[in-house]
C-alpha positions in Angstrom: -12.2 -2.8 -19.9 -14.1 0.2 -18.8 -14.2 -1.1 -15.2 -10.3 -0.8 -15.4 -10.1 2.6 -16.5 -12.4 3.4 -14.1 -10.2 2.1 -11.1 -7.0 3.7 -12.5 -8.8 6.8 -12.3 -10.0 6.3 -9.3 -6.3 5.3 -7.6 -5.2 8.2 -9.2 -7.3 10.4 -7.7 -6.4 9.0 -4.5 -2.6 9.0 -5.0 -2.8 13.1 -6.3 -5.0 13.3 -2.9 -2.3 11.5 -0.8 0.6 13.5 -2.0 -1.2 17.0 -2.5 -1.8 16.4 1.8 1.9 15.0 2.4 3.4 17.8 0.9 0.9 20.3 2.3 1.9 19.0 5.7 5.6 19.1 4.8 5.5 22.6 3.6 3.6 23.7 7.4 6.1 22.2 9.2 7.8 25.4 9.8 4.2 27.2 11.0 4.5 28.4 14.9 2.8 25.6 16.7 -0.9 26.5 18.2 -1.3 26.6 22.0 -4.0 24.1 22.8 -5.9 24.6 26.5 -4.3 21.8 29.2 -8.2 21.6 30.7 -10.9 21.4 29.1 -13.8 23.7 31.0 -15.8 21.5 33.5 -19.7 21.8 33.2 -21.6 22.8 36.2 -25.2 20.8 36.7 -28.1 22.6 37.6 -29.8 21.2 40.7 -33.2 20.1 40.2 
């Protein structure tokens, strides 16, 4: 019996998680988009 109320709590946890994120991400949809770099830098070896 306690096992069970342990799981519920646990999916419910999960399932505030799940929709506290979807509706986060639904709300930012309308943020300007962030310019990401094409290229990332190349690294130059040192010669030994």
């Amino acid at each position: 019996m306690t096992q069970i109320i342990l799981n519920s709590a646990v999916a419910i946890l999960i399932a505030a998680a799940f929709v506290t994120t979807a509706t986060a991400a639904l709300r930012g949809e309308n943020r300007a988009m962030q310019k990401v770099p094409a290229r990332a830098k190349t690294r130059r070896h040192p010669k030994n």
